[in-house]
C-alpha positions in Angstrom: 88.7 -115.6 -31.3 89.3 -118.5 -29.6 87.3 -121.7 -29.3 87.1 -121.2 -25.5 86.0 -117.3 -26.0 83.5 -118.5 -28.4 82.4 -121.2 -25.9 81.9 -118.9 -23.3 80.2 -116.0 -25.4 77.7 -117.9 -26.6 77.0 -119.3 -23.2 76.3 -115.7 -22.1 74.5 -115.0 -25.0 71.9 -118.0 -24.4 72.1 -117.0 -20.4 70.8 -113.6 -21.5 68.3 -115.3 -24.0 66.8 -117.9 -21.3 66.4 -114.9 -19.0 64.8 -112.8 -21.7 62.5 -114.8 -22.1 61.5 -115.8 -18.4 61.0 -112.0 -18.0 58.2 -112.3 -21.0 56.3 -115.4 -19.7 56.4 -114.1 -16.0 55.0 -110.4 -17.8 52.1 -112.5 -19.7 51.8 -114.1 -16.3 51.1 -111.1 -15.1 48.8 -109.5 -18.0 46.8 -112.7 -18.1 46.1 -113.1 -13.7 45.1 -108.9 -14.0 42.9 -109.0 -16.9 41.5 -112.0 -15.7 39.4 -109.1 -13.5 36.6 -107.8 -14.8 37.1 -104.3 -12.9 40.6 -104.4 -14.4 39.3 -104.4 -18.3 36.9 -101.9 -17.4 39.4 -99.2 -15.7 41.8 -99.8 -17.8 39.8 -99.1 -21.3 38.5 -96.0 -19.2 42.0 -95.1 -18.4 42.9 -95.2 -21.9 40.0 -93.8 -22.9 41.4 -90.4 -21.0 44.6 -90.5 -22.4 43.1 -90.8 -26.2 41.0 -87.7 -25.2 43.5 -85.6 -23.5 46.1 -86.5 -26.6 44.0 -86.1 -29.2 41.4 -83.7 -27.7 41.5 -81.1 -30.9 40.3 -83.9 -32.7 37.6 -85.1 -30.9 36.2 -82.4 -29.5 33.8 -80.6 -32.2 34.3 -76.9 -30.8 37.0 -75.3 -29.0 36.9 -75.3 -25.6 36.8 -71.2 -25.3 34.2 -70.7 -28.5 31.1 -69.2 -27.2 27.9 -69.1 -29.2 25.1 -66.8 -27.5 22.7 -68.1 -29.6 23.1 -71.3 -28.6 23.3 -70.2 -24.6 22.2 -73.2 -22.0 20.7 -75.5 -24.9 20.0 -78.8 -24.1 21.8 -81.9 -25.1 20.9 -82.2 -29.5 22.5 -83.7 -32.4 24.6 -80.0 -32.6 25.6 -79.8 -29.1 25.5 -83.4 -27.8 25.9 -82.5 -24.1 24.3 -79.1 -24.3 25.9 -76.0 -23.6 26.9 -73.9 -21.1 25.7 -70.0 -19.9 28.0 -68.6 -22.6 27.2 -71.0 -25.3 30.0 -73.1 -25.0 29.8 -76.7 -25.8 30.1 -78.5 -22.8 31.2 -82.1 -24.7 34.3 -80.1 -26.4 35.1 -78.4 -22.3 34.7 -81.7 -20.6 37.4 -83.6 -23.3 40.1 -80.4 -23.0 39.4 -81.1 -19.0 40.5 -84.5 -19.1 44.3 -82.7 -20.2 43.3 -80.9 -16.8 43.0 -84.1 -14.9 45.7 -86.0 -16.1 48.4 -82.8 -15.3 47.1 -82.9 -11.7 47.1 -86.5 -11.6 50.2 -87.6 -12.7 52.0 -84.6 -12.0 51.3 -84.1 -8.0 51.5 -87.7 -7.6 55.1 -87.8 -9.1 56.1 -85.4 -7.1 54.5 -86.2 -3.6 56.4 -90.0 -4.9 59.4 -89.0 -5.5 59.4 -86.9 -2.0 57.6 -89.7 0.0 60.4 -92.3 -1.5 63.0 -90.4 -0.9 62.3 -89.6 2.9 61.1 -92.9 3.5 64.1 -95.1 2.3 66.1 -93.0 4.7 64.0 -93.3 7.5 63.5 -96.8 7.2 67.1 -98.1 6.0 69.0 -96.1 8.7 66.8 -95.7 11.7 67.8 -93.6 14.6 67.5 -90.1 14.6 67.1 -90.2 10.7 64.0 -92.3 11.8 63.1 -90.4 14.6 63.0 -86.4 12.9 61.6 -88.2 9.2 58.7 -90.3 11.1 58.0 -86.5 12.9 57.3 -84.3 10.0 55.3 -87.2 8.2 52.8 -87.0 11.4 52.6 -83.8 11.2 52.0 -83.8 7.4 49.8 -86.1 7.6 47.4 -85.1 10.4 46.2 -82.0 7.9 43.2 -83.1 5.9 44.4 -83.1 2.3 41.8 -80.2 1.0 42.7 -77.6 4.0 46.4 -78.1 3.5 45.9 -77.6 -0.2 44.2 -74.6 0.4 46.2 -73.5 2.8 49.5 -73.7 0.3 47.3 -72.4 -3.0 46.7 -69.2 -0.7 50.5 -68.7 0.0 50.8 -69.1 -3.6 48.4 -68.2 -6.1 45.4 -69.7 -8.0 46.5 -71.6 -10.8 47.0 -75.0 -12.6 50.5 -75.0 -11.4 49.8 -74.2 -8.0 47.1 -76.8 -8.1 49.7 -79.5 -8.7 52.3 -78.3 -6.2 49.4 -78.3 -3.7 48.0 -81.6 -3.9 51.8 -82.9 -4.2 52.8 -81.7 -1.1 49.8 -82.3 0.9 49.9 -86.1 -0.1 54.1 -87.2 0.4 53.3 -88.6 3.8 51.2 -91.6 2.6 54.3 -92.8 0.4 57.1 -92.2 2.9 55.0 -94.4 6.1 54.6 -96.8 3.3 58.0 -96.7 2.5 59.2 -96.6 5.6 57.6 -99.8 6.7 58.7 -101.8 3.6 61.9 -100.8 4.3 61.9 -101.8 8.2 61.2 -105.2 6.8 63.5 -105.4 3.7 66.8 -104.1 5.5 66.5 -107.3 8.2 66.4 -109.7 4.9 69.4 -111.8 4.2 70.3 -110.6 1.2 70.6 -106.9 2.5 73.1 -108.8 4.9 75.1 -110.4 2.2 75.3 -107.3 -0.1 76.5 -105.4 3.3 79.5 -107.9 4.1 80.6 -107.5 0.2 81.0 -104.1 1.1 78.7 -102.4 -1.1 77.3 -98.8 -0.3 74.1 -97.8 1.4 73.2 -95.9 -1.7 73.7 -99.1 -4.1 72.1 -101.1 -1.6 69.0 -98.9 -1.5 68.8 -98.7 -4.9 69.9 -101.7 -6.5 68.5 -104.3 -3.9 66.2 -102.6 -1.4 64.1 -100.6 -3.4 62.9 -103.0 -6.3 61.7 -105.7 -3.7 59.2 -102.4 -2.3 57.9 -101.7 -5.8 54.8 -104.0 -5.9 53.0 -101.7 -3.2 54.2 -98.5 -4.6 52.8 -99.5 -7.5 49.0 -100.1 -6.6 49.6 -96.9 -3.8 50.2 -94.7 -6.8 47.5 -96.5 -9.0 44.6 -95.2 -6.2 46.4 -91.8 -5.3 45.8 -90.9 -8.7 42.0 -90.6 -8.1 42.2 -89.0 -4.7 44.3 -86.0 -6.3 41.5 -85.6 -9.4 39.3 -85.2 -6.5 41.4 -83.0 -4.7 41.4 -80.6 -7.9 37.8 -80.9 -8.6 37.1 -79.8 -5.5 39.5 -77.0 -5.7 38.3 -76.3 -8.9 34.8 -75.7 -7.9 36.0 -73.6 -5.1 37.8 -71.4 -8.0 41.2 -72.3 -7.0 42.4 -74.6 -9.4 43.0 -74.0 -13.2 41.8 -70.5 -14.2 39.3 -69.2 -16.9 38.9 -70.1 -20.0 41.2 -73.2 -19.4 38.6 -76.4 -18.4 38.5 -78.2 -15.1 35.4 -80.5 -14.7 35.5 -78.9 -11.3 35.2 -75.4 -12.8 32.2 -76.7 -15.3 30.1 -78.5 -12.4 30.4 -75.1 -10.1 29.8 -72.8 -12.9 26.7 -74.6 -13.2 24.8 -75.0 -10.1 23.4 -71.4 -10.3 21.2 -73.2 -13.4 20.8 -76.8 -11.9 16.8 -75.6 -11.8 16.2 -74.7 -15.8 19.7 -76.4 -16.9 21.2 -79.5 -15.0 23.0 -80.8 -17.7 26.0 -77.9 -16.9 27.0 -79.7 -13.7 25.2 -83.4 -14.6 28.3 -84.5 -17.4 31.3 -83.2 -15.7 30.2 -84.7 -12.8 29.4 -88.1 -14.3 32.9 -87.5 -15.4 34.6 -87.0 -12.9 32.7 -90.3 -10.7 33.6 -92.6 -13.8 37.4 -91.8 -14.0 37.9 -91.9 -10.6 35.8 -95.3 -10.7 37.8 -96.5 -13.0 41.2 -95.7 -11.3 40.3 -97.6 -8.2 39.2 -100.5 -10.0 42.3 -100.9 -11.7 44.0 -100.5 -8.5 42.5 -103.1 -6.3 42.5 -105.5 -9.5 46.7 -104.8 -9.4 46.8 -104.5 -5.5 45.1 -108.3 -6.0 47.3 -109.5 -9.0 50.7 -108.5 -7.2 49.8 -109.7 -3.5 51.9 -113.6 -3.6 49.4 -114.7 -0.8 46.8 -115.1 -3.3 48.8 -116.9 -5.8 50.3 -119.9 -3.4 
């Protein structure tokens, strides 16, 4: 190799070093502005709270989640049961942590989906206009005048009740939030100067979308998807309680609270933990959220 080759390489390689590194410090910029929020450390050690319980739930949990006990029917909370137990014995501390597996399928999995859908339609209304526009912007107003629960129902009944059906549901009952979103960030973003410059080098309106467009819309995406997360637990736990979400013996806190309100006189606790459950993760999802809506909005950082 050359001395000019070796000039040059290790030019690049100090390039790609110095940028290395401005990515970390701008990341522990980041970490240190969102964890400056009190809200922020608290959702986020609940958040990972769920995840150690849905991972490691056979662990943690002392019973199986299906073992009934008629001995030990509608007991109160004790050193053996810690959170009681249900009409059939069960433990209701071992049903809420294999629920949490239940809320973190819907969660993440009809939000993914109604994402990916609500990107996709979005981008194209919003980077080509027109007619695109025009039929796109129609079916998300009609999408999104249905109230989330009725058009879940709605779908779960042309389908059946189930986990699966559950997600699908909720996914397509909540795309239109993302693609308006979308759509606007993308009004603004195509009339930038570098979308300009990158269209009189002749690039593609697929590389364009993707390689310049769509990473300038991620910040609000983001923090969207952070507090949709907590509307579709809802959404299930309400379907759930309705018996149209997951299906016996697999545990939905949804399922727990309604199976227990025909003992909320002579045993509250059936329906008291799974709902405590249920209002602390979602607590904890829309703390984190506004504390990363704050953290990634440049206003507040001039």
């Amino acid at each position: 190799m050359s001395t000019e080759e070796t000039t040059i390489s290790s030019v690049k390689s100090t390039e790609s070093q110095e940028s290395a590194d401005e990515e970390f410090h701008r990341f522990r910029d980041f970490q240190k502005r969102l964890f400056k929020h009190k809200s922020a450390v608290f959702g986020f050690g609940v958040i990972l709270l769920l995840f150690a319980c849905a991972l490691f739930a056979p662990w943690i949990a002392p019973y199986s989640y299906d073992e009934q006990s008629l001995v030990d029917m509608m007991q109160p909370s004790s050193m053996k049961h810690i959170f009681g137990t249900d009409e059939f014995g069960r433990d209701i501390f071992s049903r809420i942590v294999y629920g949490s597996r239940v809320s973190l399928i819907v969660g993440f999995g009809a939000v993914g989906i109604s994402l990916l859908i609500g990107v996709i339609l979005g981008a194209l209304a919003g980077f080509f206009g027109g007619i695109v526009d025009y039929l796109i912007s129609g079916l998300t107003d009609i999408a999104w005048a249905f109230p989330t629960t009725l058009l879940a129902i709605a779908i779960i009944a042309a389908l059946e009740p189930g986990l699966s059906s559950v997600v699908v549901a909720i996914a397509l009952a909540n795309w239109a939030g993302y693609a308006r979103l979308v759509r606007g960030e993308f009004l603004w973003l195509r009339e930038q100067e570098f979308v300009e410059a990158a269209r009189v080098l002749g690039m593609s309106s697929v590389r364009i979308i993707f390689k310049h467009v769509l990473p300038n819309s991620l910040a609000p995406i983001i923090v969207f998807t952070t507090l949709a997360i907590p509307r579709a637990i809802i959404v299930e736990s309400a379907l759930s309680f309705l018996g149209l979400g997951a299906q016996p013996p697999i545990p939905s806190w949804g399922a727990i609270l309604s199976s227990g309100r025909s003992y909320l006189a002579f045993a509250p606790w059936i329906s008291i933990y799974p709902g405590l459950a249920i209002m602390v993760v979602v607590l904890a999802f829309n703390l984190f959220g506004d504390a990363l809506r704050d953290t990634l909005d440049p206003r507040l950082h001039e």
